[in-house]
C-alpha positions as CSV (number, residue, x, y, z in Angstrom):
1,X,56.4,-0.6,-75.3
2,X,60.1,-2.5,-74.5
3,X,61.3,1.3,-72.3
4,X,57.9,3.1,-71.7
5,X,59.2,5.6,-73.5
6,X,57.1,7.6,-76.1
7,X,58.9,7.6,-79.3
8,X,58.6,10.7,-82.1
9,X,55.8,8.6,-83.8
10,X,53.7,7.6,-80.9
11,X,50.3,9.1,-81.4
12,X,50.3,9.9,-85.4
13,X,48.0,7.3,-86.4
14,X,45.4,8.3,-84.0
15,X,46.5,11.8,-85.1
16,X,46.2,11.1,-89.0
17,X,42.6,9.5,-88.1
18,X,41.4,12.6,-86.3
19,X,42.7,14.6,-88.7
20,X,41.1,13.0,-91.8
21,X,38.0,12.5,-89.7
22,X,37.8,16.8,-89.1
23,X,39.2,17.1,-85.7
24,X,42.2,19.2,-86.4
25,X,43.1,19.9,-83.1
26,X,42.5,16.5,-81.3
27,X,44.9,15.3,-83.9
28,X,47.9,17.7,-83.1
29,X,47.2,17.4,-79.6
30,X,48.0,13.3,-80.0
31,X,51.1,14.2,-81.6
32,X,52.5,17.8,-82.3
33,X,55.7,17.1,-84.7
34,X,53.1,16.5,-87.1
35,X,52.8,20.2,-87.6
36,X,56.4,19.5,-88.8
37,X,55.4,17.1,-91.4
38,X,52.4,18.4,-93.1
39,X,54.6,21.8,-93.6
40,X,57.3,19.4,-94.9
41,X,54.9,17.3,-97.4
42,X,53.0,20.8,-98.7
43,X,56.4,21.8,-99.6
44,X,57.4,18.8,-101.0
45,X,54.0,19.1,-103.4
46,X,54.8,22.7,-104.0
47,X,58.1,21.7,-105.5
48,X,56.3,18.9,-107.4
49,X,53.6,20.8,-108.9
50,X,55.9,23.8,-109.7
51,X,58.1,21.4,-111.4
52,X,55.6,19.5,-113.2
53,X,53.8,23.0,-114.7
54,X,56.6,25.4,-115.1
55,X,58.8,22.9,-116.7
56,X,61.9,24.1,-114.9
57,X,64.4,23.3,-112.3
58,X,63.7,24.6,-108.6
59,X,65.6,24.8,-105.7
60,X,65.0,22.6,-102.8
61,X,65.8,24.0,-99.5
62,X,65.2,20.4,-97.8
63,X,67.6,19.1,-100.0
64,X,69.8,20.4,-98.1
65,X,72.1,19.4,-94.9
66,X,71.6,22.1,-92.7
67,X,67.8,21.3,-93.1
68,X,68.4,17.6,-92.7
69,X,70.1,18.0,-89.5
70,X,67.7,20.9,-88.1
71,X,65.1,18.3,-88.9
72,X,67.0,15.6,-87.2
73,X,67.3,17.7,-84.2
74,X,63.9,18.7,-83.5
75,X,62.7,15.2,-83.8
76,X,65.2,13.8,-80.9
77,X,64.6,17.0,-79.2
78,X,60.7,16.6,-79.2
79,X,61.9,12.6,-78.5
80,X,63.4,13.6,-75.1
81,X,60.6,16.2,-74.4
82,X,57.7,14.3,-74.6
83,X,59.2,11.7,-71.7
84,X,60.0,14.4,-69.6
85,X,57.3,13.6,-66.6
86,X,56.6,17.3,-65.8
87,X,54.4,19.9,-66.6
88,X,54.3,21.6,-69.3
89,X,56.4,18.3,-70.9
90,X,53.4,16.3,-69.8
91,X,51.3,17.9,-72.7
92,X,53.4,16.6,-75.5
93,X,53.0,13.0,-74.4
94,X,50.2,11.4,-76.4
């Protein structure tokens, strides 16, 4: 609100909302990193569960800093995207 920037997060809550509501698609549209995140936190409770039931260590790809920064990267790329005031950039804006 300070800038008038968009930041990474702008849009998820109204996102989550849709979401959880049924509206998958008006909820990406509000903020499309969010793709991102769910297929982060399904892995995340894929590793948990696996652990948990087979009683054995796994391998965690995210734990990892080639992931971290890939991750890291994306986000200030979709960052500087979204406040790009052109088409298609226009679209990621929520």
């Amino acid at each position: 609100m300070l800038t008038g920037l968009y930041c990474p997060g702008c849009g998820s809550q109204r996102a989550i909302h849709d979401i959880l509501q049924g509206d998958f698609l008006r909820g990406i549209s509000y903020n499309y990193l969010l793709i991102m995140v769910m297929g982060i936190i399904l892995y995340q409770v894929y590793i948990f569960l696996f652990k948990y039931y087979m009683s054995r260590p796994v391998r965690n790809l995210l734990h990892n800093t080639f992931f971290t920064r890939g991750i890291l990267i994306v986000v200030l790329l979709f960052w500087i995207a979204r406040n790009i005031p052109y088409y298609p950039f226009e679209l990621l804006a929520p």
